[in-house]
Every structure is written in C-alpha cells, then in structure tokens.
C-alpha positions in Angstrom: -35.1 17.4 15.5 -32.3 15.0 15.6 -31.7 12.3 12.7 -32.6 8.5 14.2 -30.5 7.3 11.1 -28.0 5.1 11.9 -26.0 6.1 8.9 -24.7 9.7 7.3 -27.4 10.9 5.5 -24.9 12.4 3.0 -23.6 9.2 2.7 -27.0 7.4 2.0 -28.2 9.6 -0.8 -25.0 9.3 -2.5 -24.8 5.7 -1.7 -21.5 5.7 -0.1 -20.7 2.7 2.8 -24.3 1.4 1.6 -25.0 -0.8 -1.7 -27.4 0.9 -4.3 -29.4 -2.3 -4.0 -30.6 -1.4 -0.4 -31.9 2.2 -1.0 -34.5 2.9 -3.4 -35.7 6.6 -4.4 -38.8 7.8 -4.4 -39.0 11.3 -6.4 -43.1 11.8 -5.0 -45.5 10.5 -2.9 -48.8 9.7 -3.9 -51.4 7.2 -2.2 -52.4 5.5 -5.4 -49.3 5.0 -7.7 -46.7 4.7 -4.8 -48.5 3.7 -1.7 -48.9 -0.3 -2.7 -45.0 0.1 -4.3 -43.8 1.4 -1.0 -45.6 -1.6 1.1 -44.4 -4.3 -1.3 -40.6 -2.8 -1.2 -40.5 -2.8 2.4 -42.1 -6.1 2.7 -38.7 -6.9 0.9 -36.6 -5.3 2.9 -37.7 -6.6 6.1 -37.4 -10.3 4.3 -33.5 -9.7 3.9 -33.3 -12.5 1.2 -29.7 -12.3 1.1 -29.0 -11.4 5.4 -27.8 -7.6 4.5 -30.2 -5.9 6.9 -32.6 -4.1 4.4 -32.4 -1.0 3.2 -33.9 2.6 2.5 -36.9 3.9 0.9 -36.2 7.9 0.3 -39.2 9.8 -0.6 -38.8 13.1 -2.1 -35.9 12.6 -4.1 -35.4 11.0 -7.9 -33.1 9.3 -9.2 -31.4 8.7 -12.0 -29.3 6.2 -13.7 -28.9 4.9 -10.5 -28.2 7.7 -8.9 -30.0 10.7 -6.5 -30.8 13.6 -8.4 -29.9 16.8 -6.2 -31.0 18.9 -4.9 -34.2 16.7 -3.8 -37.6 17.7 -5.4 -39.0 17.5 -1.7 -42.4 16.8 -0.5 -44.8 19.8 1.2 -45.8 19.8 4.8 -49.2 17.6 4.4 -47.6 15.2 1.9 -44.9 14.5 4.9 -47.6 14.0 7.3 -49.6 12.0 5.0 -47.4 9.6 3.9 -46.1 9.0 7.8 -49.5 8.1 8.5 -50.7 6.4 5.3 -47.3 3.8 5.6 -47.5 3.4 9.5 -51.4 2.5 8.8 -51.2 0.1 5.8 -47.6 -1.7 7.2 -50.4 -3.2 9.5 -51.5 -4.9 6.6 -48.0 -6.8 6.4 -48.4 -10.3 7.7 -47.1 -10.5 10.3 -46.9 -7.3 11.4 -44.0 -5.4 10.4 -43.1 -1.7 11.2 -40.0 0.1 10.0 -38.6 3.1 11.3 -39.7 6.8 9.7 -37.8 9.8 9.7 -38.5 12.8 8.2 -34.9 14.5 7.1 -34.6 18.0 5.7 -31.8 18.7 2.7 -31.1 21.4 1.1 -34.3 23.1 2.9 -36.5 20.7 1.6 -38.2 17.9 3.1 -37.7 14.4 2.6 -39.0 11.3 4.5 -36.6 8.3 4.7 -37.7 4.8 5.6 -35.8 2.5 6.9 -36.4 -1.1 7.2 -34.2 -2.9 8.8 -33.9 -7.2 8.7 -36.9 -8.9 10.5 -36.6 -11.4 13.9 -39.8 -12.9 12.8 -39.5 -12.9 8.7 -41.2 -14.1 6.2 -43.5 -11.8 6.0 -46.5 -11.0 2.6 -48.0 -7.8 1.8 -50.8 -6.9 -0.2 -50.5 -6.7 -4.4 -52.3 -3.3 -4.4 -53.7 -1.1 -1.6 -57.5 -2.4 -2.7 -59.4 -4.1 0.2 -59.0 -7.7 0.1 -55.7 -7.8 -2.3 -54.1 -11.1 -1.9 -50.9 -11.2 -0.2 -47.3 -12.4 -1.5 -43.9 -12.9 -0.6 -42.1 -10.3 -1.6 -37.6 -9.9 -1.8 -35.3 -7.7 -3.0 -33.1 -9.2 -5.8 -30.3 -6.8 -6.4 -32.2 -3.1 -7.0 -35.7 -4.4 -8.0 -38.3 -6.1 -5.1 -39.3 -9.6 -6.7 -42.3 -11.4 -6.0 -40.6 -14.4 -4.7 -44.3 -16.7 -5.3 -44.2 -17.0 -8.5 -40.7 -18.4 -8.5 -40.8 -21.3 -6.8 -37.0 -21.8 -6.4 -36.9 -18.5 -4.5 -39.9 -19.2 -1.9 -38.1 -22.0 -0.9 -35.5 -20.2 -0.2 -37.0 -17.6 1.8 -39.3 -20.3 3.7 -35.5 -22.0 4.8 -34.9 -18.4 6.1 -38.2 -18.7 9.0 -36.8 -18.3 12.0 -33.2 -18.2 11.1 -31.8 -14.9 12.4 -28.2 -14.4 11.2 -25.8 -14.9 14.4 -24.8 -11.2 14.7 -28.6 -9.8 14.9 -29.5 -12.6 18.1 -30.2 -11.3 21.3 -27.2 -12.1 23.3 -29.6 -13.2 26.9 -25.5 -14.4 28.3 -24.7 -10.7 28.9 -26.0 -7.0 29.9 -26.1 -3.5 27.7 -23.9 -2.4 30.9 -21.4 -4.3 28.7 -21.9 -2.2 25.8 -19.8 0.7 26.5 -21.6 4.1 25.5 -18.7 5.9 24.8 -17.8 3.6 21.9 -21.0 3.9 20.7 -21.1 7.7 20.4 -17.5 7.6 18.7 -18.6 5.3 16.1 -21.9 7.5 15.7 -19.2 10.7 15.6 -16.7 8.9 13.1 -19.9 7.9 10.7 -21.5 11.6 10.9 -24.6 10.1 12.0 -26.7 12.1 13.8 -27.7 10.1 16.0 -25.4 10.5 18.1 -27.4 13.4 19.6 -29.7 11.4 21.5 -29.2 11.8 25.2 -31.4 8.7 26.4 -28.9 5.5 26.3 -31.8 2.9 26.1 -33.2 5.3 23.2 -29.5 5.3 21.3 -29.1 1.7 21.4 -32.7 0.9 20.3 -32.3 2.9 17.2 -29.0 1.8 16.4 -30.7 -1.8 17.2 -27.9 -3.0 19.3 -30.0 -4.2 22.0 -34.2 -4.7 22.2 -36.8 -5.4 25.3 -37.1 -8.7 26.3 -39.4 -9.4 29.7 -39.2 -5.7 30.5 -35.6 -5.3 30.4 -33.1 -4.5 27.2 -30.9 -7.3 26.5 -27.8 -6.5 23.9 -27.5 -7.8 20.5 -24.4 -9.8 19.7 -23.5 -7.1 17.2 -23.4 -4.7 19.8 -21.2 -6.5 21.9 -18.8 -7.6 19.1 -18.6 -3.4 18.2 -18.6 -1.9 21.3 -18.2 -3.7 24.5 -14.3 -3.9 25.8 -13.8 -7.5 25.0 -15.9 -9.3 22.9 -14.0 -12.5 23.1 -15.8 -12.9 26.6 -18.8 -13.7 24.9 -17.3 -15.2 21.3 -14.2 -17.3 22.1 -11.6 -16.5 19.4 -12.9 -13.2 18.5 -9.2 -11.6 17.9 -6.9 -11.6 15.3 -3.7 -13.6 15.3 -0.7 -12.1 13.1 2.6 -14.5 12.9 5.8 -13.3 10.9 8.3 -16.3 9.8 11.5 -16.3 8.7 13.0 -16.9 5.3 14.3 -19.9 6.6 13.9 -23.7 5.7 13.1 -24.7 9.4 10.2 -21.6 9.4 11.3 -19.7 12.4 8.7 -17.3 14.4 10.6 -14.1 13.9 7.6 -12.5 15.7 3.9 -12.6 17.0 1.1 -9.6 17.4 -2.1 -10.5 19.0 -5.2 -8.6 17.9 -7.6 -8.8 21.1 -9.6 -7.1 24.0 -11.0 -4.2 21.8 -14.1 -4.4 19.5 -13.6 -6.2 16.5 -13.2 -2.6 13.9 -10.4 -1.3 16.3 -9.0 -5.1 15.7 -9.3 -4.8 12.3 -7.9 -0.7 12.2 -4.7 -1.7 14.3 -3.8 -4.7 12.7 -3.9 -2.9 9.1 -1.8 -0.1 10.4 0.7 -3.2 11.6 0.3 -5.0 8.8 1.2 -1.5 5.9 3.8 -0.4 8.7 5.8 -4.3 7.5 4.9 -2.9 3.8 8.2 -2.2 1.7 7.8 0.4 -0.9 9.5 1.6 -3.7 9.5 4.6 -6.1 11.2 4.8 -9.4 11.2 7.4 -12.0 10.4 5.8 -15.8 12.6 7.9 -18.7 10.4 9.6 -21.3 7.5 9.3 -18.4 5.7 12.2 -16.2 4.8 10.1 -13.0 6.8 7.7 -11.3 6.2 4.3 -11.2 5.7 2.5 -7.7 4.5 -0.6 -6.5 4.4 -1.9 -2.6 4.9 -5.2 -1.2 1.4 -5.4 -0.2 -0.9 -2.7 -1.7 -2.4 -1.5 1.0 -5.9 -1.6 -0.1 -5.9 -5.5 -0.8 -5.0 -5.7 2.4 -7.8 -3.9 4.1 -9.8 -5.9 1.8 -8.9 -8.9 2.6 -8.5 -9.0 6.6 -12.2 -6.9 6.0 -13.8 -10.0 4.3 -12.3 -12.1 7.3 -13.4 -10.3 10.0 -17.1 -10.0 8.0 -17.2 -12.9 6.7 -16.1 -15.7 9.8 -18.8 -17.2 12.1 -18.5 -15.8 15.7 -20.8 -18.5 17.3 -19.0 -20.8 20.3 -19.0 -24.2 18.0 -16.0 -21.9 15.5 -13.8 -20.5 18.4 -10.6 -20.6 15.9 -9.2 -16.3 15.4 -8.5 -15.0 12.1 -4.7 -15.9 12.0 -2.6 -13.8 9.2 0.8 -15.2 8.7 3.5 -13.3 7.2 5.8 -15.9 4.8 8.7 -14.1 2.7 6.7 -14.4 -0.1 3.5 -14.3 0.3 0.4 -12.9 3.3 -2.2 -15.3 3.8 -4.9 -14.2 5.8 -7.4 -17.0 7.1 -10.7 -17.4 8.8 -13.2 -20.0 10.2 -15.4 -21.6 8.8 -15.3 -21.8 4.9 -18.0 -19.4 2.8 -21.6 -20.4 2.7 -23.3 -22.6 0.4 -23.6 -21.2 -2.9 -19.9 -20.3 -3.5 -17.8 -22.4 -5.3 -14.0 -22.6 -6.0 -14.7 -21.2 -9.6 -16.5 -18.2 -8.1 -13.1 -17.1 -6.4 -10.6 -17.4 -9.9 -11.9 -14.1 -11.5 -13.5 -16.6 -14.4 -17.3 -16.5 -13.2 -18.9 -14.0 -11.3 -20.0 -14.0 -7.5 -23.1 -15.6 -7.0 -25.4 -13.5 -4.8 -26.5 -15.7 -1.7 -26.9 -14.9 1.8 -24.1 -13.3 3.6 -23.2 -14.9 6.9 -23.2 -11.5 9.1 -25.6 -8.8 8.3 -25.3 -6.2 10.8 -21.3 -6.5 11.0 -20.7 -6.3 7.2 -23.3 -2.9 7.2 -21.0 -1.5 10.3 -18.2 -1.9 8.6 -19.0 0.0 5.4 -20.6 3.0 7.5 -16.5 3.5 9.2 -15.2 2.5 5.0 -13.7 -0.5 6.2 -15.5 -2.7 4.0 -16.5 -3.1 0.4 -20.5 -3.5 -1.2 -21.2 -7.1 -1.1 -19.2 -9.1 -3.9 -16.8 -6.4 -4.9 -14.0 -7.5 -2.4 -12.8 -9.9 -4.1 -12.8 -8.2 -7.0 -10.7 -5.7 -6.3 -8.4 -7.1 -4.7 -7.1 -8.9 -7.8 -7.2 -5.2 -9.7 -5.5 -3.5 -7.1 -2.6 -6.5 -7.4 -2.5 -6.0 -11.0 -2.1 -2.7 -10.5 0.4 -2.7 -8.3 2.4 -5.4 -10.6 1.9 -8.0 -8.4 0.7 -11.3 -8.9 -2.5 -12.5 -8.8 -4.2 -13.6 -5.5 -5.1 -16.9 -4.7 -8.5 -17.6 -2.2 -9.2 -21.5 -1.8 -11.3 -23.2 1.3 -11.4 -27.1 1.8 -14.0 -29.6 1.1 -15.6 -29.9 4.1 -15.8 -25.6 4.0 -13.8 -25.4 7.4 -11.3 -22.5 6.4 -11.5 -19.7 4.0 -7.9 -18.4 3.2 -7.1 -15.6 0.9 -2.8 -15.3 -0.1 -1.6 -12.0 -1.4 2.0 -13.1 -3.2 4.4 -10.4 -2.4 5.6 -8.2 -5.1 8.3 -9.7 -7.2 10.6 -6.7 -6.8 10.0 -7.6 -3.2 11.0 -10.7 -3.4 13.7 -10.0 -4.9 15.3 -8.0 -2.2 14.4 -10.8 0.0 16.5 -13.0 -2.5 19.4 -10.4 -2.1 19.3 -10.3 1.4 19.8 -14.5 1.3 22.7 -13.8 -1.2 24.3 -11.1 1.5 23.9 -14.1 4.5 25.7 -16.7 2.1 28.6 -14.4 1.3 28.9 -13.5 5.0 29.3 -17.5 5.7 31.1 -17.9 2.9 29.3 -19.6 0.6 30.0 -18.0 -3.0 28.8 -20.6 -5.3 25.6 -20.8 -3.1 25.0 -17.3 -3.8 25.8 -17.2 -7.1 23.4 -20.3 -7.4 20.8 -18.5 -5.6 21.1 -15.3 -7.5 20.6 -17.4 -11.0 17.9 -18.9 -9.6 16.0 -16.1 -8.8 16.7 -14.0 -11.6 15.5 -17.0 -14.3 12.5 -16.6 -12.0 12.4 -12.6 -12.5 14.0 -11.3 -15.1 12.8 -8.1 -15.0 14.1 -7.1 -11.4 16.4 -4.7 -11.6 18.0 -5.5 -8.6 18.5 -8.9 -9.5 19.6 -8.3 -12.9 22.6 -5.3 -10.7 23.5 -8.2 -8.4 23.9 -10.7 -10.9 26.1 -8.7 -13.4 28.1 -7.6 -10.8 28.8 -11.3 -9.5 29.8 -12.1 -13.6 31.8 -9.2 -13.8 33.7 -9.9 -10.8 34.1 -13.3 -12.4 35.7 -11.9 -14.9 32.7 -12.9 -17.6 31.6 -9.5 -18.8 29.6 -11.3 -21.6 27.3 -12.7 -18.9 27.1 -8.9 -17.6 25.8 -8.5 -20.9 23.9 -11.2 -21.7 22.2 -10.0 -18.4 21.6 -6.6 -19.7 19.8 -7.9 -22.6 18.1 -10.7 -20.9 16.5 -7.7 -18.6 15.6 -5.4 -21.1 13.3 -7.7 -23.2 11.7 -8.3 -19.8 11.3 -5.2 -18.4 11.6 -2.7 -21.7 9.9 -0.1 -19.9 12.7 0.2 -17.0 15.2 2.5 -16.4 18.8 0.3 -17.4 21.0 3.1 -16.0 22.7 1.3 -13.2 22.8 -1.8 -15.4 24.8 0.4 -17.9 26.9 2.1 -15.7 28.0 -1.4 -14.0 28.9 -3.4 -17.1 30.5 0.3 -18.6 32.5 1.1 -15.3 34.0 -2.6 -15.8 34.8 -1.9 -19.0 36.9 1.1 -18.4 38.4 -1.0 -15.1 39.5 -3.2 -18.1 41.0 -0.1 -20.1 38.5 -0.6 -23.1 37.3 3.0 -23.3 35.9 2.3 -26.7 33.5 -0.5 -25.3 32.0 1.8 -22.2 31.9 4.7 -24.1 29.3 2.6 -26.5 27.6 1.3 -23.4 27.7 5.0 -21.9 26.1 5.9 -25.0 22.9 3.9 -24.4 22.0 5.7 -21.1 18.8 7.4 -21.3 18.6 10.5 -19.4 19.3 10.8 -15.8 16.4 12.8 -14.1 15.3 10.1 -10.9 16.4 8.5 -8.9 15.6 4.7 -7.7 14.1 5.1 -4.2 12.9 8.5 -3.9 10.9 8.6 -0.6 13.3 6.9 1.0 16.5 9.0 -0.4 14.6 11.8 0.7 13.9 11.1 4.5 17.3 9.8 4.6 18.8 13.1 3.2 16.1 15.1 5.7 17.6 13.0 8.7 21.0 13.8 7.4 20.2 17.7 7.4 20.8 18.1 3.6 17.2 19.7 3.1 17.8 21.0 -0.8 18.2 17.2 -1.8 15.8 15.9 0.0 13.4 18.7 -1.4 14.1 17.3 -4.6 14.1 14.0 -4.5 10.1 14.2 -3.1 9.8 16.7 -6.1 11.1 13.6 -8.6 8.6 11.7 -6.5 6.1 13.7 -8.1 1.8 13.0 -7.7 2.7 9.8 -5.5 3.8 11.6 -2.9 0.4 13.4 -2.4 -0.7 10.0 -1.9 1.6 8.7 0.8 0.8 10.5 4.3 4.3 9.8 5.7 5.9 11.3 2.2 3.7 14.2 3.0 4.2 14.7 6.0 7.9 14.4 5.9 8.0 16.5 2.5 6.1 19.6 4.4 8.8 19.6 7.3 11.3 19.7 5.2 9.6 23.2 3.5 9.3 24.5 7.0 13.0 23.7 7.3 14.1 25.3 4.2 11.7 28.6 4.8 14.1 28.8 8.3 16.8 28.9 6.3 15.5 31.6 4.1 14.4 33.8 6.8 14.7 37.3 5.9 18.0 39.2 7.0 16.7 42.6 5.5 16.3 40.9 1.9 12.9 41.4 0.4 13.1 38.8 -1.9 14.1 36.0 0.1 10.5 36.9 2.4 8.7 35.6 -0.9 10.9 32.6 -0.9 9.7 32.4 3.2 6.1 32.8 3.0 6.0 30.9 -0.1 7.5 27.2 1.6 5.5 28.0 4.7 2.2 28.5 2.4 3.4 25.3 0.5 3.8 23.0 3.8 0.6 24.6 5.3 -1.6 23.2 2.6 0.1 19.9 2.9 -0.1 19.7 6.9 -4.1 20.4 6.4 -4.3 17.5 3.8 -2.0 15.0 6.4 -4.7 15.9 9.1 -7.5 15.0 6.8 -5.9 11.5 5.4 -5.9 8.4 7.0 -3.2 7.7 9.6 -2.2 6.5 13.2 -3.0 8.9 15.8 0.6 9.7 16.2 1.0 10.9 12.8 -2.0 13.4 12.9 -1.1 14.7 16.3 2.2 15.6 14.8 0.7 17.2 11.8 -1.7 19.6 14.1 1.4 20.0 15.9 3.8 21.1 12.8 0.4 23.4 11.1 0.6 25.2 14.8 3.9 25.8 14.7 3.3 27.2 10.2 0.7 29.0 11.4 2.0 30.9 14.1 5.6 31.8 11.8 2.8 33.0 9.1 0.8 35.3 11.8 -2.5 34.0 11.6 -5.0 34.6 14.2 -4.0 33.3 17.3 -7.2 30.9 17.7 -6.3 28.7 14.6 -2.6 28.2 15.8 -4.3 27.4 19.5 -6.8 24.9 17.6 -3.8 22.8 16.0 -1.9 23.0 19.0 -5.6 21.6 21.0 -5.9 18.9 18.4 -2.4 17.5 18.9 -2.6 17.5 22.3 -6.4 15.7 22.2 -4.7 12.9 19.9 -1.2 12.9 22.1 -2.2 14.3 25.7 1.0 12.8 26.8 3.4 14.9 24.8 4.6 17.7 26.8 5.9 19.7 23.6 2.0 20.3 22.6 1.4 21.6 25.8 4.3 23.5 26.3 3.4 25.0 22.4 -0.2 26.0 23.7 0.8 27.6 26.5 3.2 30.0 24.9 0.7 30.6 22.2 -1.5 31.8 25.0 0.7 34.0 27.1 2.0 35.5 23.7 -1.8 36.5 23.8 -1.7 37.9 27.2 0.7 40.0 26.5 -0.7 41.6 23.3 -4.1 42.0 25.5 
C-alpha cells in the first residue's frame, strides 16, 4: 500500500524539512493512558495556534531527547487496527467534528501508524479532558512541543477565539480558478523531489485531496490557493505580483540599471530556485591559504546560504492576496543585497526582535501551507531560525552583520546582506583603475586612502596603496602600510605586501633593507585565488598546476560543485596524459586519477546545481567509466542521465550511441 503522506517519511521521523514541535512520538498505544493524550494533541493540531498547518502523531515509535529512537518498537496487527478505529471513533467526540488523516507505515518491518492532522477550515475546535463519558471539553494548542490547554490561560483563548473563521490566505479555496490549472506534472515532480510516496497514486482528484491542494465544494473540486501558487504555470494570474524582481545598479553616483532579471510565469519554488542560482552565479569568491594553517580560508561576497535564507523568508513570508500586488524586488547595490517584500511582518514582531538582542517571539506565521512546502524541497528554515542564521552564516563568512527593518505602518519587510569587505574592496579597486584611465591620480589616490582607513585589513587595499606610495617615492608610507595591515589582519598572509615594499627596495639599491623585509616572509605554500588560478591554468592547458593549486585549495573544494567539477576534469586530463605506452607503472598512475575523478563526478551529481552542471557531470562519469571498463549499463545510465537533464546536446547522444553499438559488436 502506498504512503498518503505528503512528506518523506524518512524525513518526518528524523525531523528533517518539519519542526520537532509539529510531530510528537508515541512509543505504544494503549486505550487508557494514550487514547485521551492522542485526542487532546490532535485537537491542537487541527487549532494551528500559530498558522503552521499541524503536525504528526507517530505511534509505535519513542523518542528520546527529542529525538526518534530507531529502529521503531512497532505496534502488532490488532493494536494497528485498534487504534485506527478507537481514534477515528472518539475524534467524533471533537467539537466540531474533526477528522485527520491515518496511515499506517511499515519501517524497518515493523508497523507504525502515523496521524496527521493538518490545520482546520472550521477551527476552534474542544476535545474531551479524558476518554470518560461526559468529560468536559477544552480548547486545546500546541505551544512549541507540548499541547496546552489554552482555557485556563485566558490571554491564549483570546487568541485562538480571534483565529474563528480566519483561514490563512494560502489554505482558502481559490472559487476564481479550476484544478485544470493545477498542472499534474508539477505536482508529481515535487512529490518525486520530496521522496513522498504519494506520488504513487494514480487517481488525480485522489492526489490533490491528500496533498490538500484542492477540496469538494457543490460537488465539484475547486483548487486551493497553495496549489496554484506551487503548481499551476503562472500564478500571477490569480495573485498579481507573484514574481520576483532582481535589479543590479552601478557603482555610480547617478545609480545606473546595469541590468534587470524578472522572476515570473513559473510556480513560486522554481522562482525562488532560479533566482538563487542567478543571484550565487553574481557571487565573487575568494580562497586564500593562511601560513602555519591546514585549511584555507575563504569567504564569498554573499554566502550563499544567507541568501537562500533570506529571498526564502520573502517568498514565505509576503501576503499574496490582490490588496498587496507589489513583487519581491532584490536589488543588487555595490555594497550591499537587499531583498524586500510586502507587507511588513505580523503583529507581534518588533524591531528589537530582528537585532540578534531578544529572541523571536512565536506568533502566527502569515502562510502556513507555503512555508511547510518549502521545507519539504529544503528551501526553507524551521520557523524562527532564519533569521538567525543568517547573521551566523555572515559572521562566518567575515562579513558584516545584516540589517532587517520594516516601517511604521508594517508596509515593507527588507532584509540587506552588506557585501564582504574584501569584496568591496575590489569594487574600490576597480573605481581606482576607472580614475587612472581618466586621469585622475589624486582622486585615486584619495579614493584608495579612503577605503583602506575604512578596511585596513584588505589585503588588496593595503597592495594598492603601497604601491601608489612607493611609486611616490614614500616607501615609509609603504611601510607604515605594512604595519597598519598587520595589526589589523594579524592572521593574513603579508607575502605580497613584503615582496612589494622589498622589490622597491632593491629598485633603490638598498639590498640591506629588502633583505630584512625578505626575511620576514613566512613560508610560501598558497597561493591567493586558488579556484580561480586553477580553472585559469585548466583553460590554459597547463593541467599539473592547475592540479595543484585545487590541491592548496584543500577541504573547500569538496564544498564548491564548480571546483569539483572542474578539479575531476582536470584528473581525467592528466590520466590521458599518463596513458600507458607499455609502462606498468604509469597504468597505476591511470587508473588511480580516473578512480580519483570518478568518485568526485558521483558526488557533483549528488550536490546541488543547475541542470547544466549535472548533465555534464553524468556526461564526464560516462565517459571515466567507459576508459575504466565497467559494465556497459552504468556508462549507458550516465550517458541516459545527461541526456534527460540536456536532451538538446547532441554529444550525449552521440556518446550513447557508440556505447551501444560498441555493445553490438561484442554481442
């Protein structure tokens, strides 16, 4: 029997793309001590307190601290059938009437029964105190992991009474459109890309009432609006300004549009996927080997996972009802990325709330099925971590903090990611270059100063600006840049500094004086921009260096798909160029970069990427398979996969059909 689980199951018992607060483990089942707990927890659920579409009960498994214990202790045959009927029968009890979904799972070859209970249409609902005749009924929510009794806090049954009647906007019936609008394809690619198996279930009207898309009104199904916003073929039809605006400007003082993308006419994930991929592709990064240090330090302009966070919380987070028809809009300053949406965030978070210095409050979330879509594909975060880590992955990366700020009136939201200040620096080095090229020496010189009392520990300032003093003729200002830098930055690599201010020196004809600043050069093993020195030198041919300079890269690579990628071509270039000629040794060397690029082809395919990239990557593990001799149906399968992510590429095709008439003719 097929799963009716909109969600992994894998993925729900180890909480992944669903908050712990929404599932809750049951390790048995037993009438008496678990029944009334059950009732009362999915009384909660169905409430949806805080608009993130219920949750889970999972019966048969424990937990502990906080987590599933695996494999699942399981429930027998007649305690499966029992509890189906005992829960179905004593949900009637819940006023009103409430029924969630059951379905029995099997893991690990033991069976498990997992209830889901989505948001009610017709919430608040009560349920009983105990499974006794004539228990009194309550109001019952889920605050964080435990279900509250919200009547004996009278704060929190107002609350919930303000909720009557108030379905969030993405869980209305949309009665303006048709599920002929929904396209089923896109449907049963989400269900594929989520591992949920229910994507197995032939009958359309069937899928789209279990994933709740769409429901029976007057004996016909009419779509929800968060089916249309995920998979119909242009939601702004229905939601003007559902799209995503991106606008670059220049460096200039007038603000220039050096260029505009526009987001639209796809569902709002593929939005949000192909603006990300847009917005990393405009990413500058930089790799630089530390002395006395294993890894190599490397920072981006924008990390790329406070980007995904950020446009996420946009696209979650904005109102898609007709009365907010603004798009998300993402402009791209020199400096700075600020990503902004419409209208500002609920009631209930303030401008203190965003700084880092007090923690999100939990109060309802504006979208409830789009934010629980979203972290099924691992585009979004759990509720109130996003903004979160978007400030640690900025520290981490070295850049400053972010800033998030909406208006008075709660109109806007905007969240600005400052750029990186060693990318800002090469912005600042790029205005220097255009002043020269008009002429303007003192400008640039004034510019340079500027920015480098600004950033004193840029490296590429601190090269630029010596240079400018020494060809001044003021090495002491070279100097007094050198030490100026390495109070600021002690944990740098000075070695082009040195070499600067000591080759100036010599140019001088004081040996003594460079030989002392020759002397302070700590050991040469990196180089400044290795990924880039090494697709350079792998364009240029020279496929020694470039193996080494992605070796110098070290454990970042691994991290970097493109790196990878381009680091396992140049193997299969290298193991061409030590082909056997009759040597015995050299067929080590051969199989040895072949097995070394084969194993980082498979991890390319398995990373995240454009399509492009990935039908290259099946295309390049065909091509390492079939020079190591392995069976003819795993080269065909790369060659297949390309060709499904590229069928326009004639050099996939043309590869698959060799690899099959070389079959013919061994047959």
């Amino acid at each position: 029997m097929s799963s009716i689980l909109p969600i992994n199951l894998s993925d729900l018992l180890h909480l992944s793309g669903v908050e712990s607060a929404r599932v809750e483990f049951k390790a048995s089942w037993d009438e008496k001590t678990t029944g009334a707990q059950v009732i009362r927890t999915i009384c909660a659920f169905a409430n949806d307190f805080q608009n993130i579409n219920g949750g889970y009960l999972i019966i048969g498994v424990g937990e502990e601290n906080g987590a599933a214990v695996m494999p699942p202790k399981g429930l027998a045959p007649n305690e499966m059938e029992s509890a189906q009927q005992w829960i179905r029968g004593h949900c009637n009890t819940i006023d009103p009437v409430y029924q969630p979904i059951l379905s029995p799972e099997v893991v690990d070859g033991r069976h498990i029964l997992v209830v889901w209970a989505p948001g009610s249409q017709i919430r608040p609902h009560q349920a009983p105190e105990s499974s006794e005749k004539g228990a009194s009924r309550k109001y019952y929510i889920r605050l964080g992991s435990s279900t509250v009794d919200a009547d004996s806090q009278a704060d929190l049954k107002t609350q919930l009474m303000q909720l009557t009647a108030r379905v969030p906007f993405d869980d209305r019936r949309a009665l303006q459109a048709s599920v002929l609008d929904i396209r089923e394809t896109k449907v049963r690619e989400f269900l594929h890309d989520i591992g949920s198996g229910l994507v197995d279930e032939p009958d359309t009207r069937t899928l789209y009432r279990n994933l709740r898309i769409a429901e029976p009104v007057n004996g016909h199904d009419a779509p929800r609006n968060v089916g249309l916003l995920f998979f119909s073929q242009n939601p702004e039809q229905w939601f003007p300004g559902a799209r995503i605006e991106v606008v670059q400007f220049s460096g200039d003082t007038a603000g220039n549009v050096l260029e505009e993308k526009i987001f639209t006419q796809r569902p709002i994930h593929e939005q949000l996927r192909e603006c990300l991929s847009y917005l990393e592709n405009l990413s500058v990064r930089q790799i630089q080997k530390l002395p006395n240090r294993a890894e190599a330090a490397h920072w981006v302009s924008y990390p790329s996972l406070a980007l995904r966070e950020a446009l996420g919380n946009a696209v979650y987070h904005r109102s898609y009802e007709r009365g907010d028809p603004e798009p998300i809009k993402v402009y791209l300053f020199p400096d700075r990325v600020e990503i902004t949406s419409y209208p500002g965030p609920v009631p209930g978070i303030e401008p203190q709330h965003l700084d880092g210095t007090v923690p999100l409050p939990s109060v309802p979330a504006r979208n409830r099925r789009i934010g629980e879509l979203l972290k099924e594909l691992k585009l979004a975060e759990a509720r109130g971590t996003g903004i979160p880590k978007v400030r640690r992955v900025m520290q981490q990366n070295g850049s400053p903090p972010p800033r998030f700020d909406f208006d008075a009136t709660r109109s806007y939201f905007r969240a600005t990611l400052p750029a990186h200040p060693e990318y800002q620096a090469i912005l600042t080095l790029q205005d220097v270059a255009s002043l020269k090229a008009v002429g303007d020496s003192v400008g640039a010189l004034r510019r340079l100063r500027d920015a480098y009392a600004l950033n004193p520990s840029s490296l590429g300032l601190a090269v630029e600006l010596a240079r400018e003093e020494i060809e001044r003729a003021d090495l002491h200002a070279a100097e007094s840049v050198h030490d100026q830098f390495s109070a600021a930055n002690p944990v740098a690599n000075p070695a082009s500094l040195i070499s600067l201010i000591a080759g100036a020196y010599l140019d001088k004809g004081h040996s003594n004086e460079a030989i002392k600043w020759l002397d302070r050069l700590p050991m040469l093993d990196a180089v400044d921009d290795a990924f880039d020195a090494a697709i350079q030198e792998k364009r240029a041919g020279r496929m020694e260096r470039a193996h080494r300079y992605f070796q110098i890269a070290g454990e970042a690579v691994m991290r970097d798909v493109k790196a990878l990628h381009e680091f396992a071509q140049v193997k299969m270039k290298l193991a061409e160029k030590a082909k056997p000629r009759g040597n015995q040794g050299k067929w080590v060397t051969y199989n040895r970069l072949l097995d070394e690029a084969r194993e980082m082809l498979q991890r390319v395919v398995q990373m995240e990427a454009p399509r492009t990239r990935h039908a290259w990557a099946w295309f390049d593990l065909g091509r390492v398979r079939k020079l190591r001799r392995l069976p003819l149906q795993e080269v065909r399968h790369a060659f297949e996969q390309a060709i499904k992510l590229d069928p326009g590429e004639p050099r996939f095709k043309e590869a698959l059909e060799r690899s099959r008439a070389e079959r013919s003719e061994k047959t």
